[in-house]
N, C-alpha and C positions, 0 to 999 in steps of 0.2 A: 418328790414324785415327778417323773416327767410325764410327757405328755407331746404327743403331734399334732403341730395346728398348719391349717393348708387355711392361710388368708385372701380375702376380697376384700382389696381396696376398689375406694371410688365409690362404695356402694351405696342405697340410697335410705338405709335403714341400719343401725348397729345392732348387731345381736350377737350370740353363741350359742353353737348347738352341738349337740354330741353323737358323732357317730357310733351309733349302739356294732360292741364286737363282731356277732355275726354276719356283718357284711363288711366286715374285715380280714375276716378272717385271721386276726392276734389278739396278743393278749393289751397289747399296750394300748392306753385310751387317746382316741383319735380326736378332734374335734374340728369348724370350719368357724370362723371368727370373720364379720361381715364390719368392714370401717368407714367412718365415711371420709376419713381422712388419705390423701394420695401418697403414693408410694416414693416419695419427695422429701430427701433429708431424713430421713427416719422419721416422720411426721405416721404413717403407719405403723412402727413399729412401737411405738410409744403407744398408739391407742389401741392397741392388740394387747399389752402391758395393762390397760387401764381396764378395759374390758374383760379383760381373763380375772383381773384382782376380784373387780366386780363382782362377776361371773361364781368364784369361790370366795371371796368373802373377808380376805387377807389383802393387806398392805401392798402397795405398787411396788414396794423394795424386796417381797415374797415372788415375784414373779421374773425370773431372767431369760433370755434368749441366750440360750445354746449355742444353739448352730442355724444358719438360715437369715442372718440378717439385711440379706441382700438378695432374700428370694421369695416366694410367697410360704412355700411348706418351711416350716419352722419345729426347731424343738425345743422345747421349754421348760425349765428347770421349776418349779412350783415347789415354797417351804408353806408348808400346812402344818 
C-alpha cells in the first residue's frame, strides 16, 4: 500500500494523523507525521519509519521511503 506523508521535523511532540479524503480530494491516503527528530542525516527519516511502523502495527523493515527522502512530502511503500 502506499501512502503520502508531508513530515514535521523538529516537532515538540511525535504523532500521526490521517488526513480524512474529502479534504483531499483523492483516493490515496494522505497523512502528516510529527518527529522530534531533525532533518539531519536521515535522523528524520528513520523516525518517520519508526512512527508509521508504530502507527500500523508492522515491523520497521514493512515500511520504505519511495520517493522524498530528501524532502518533507514523502511516499511510502507499507507491506501489511
Amino acid at each position: 500500500m502506499k501512502i503520502f506523508v508531508k513530515v514535521k521535523p523538529n516537532a515538540k511532540i511525535e504523532k500521526v494523523e490521517e488526513i480524512p479524503e474529502q479534504l483531499i480530494g483523492r483516493k490515496e491516503v494522505d497523512f502528516k507525521v510529527w518527529v522530534k527528530e531533525s532533518a539531519k542525516e536521515g535522523k528524520a527519516n528513520d523516525a518517520v519509519i519508526k512512527a508509521l511502523a508504530k502507527y500500523f502495527g508492522v515491523s520497521k523493515s514493512a515500511v520504505n521511503i519511495v520517493s522524498g527522502a530528501t524532502v518533507k512530502q514523502k511516499i511510502i511503500d507499507l507491506e501489511l
